[in-house]
N, C-alpha and C positions, 0 to 999 in steps of 0.2 A: 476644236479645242475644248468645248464644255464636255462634250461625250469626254475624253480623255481625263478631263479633271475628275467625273463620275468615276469612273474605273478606278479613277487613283484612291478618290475618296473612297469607294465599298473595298478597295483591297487595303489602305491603311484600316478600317472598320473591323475586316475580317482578320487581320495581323494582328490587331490589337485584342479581339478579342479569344482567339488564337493561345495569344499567350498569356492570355487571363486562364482562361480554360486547363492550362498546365499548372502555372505560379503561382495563382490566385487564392483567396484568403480560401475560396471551395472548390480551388483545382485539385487536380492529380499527387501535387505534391501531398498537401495539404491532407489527403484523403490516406497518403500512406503514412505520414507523422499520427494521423489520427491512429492509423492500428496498430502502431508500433506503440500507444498512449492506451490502447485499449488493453492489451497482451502484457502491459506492465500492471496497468490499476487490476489485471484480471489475476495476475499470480501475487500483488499485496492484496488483495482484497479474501485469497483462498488462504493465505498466510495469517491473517486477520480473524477469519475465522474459526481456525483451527486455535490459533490463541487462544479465543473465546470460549472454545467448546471445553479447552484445559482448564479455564479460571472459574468454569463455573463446574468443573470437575471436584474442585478443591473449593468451591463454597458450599455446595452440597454434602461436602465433610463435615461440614461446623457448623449444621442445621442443625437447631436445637431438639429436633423430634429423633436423632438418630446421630448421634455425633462419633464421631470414628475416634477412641482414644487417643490410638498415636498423633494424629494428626493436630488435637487438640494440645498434645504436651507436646508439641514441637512449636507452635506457637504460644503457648505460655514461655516455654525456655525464649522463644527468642526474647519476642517482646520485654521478659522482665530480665533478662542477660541472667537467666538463673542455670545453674546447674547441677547437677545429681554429685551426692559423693562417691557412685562408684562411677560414672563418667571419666573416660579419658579425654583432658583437654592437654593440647599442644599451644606453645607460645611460641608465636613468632616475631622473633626481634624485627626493631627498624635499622635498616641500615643506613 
């Protein structure tokens, strides 16, 4: 009978850990949520950057040692909602 309870004990040990090994917080599953978490943070993280690389595109316009006209009166118009008299502006109603 003990040999037997042995057996049973190292094969519930080995079941149990078994199905740690698959389920577990650092199984199999676990290992592929992870890359499926990598391959996401990996294309917002290139998305990310590519923003960056545009905003400081458009700060290097409005350095003060070289400043790109247009770029400058297009932010004076916005900012002060000003506009040119020969500008064409359109009104759009609310409906």
């Amino acid at each position: 009978m003990t040999g037997l309870a042995l057996y049973a004990i190292a094969a519930a040990l080995i079941a149990y850990f078994g199905v740690n090994a698959y389920t577990g917080k650092y199984g199999l599953n676990a290992r592929q949520e992870l890359d499926q978490e990598i391959v996401l943070l990996t294309t917002e993280l290139a998305r990310l950057k590519a923003e960056r690389v545009a905003a400081e595109q458009r700060v290097s316009l409005l350095r003060s040692d070289r400043v790109d006209p247009d770029m400058l009166d297009e932010r004076a118009r916005y900012q002060l909602d000003y506009v040119h008299s020969r500008d064409l502006v359109r009104k759009i109603g609310q409906n």
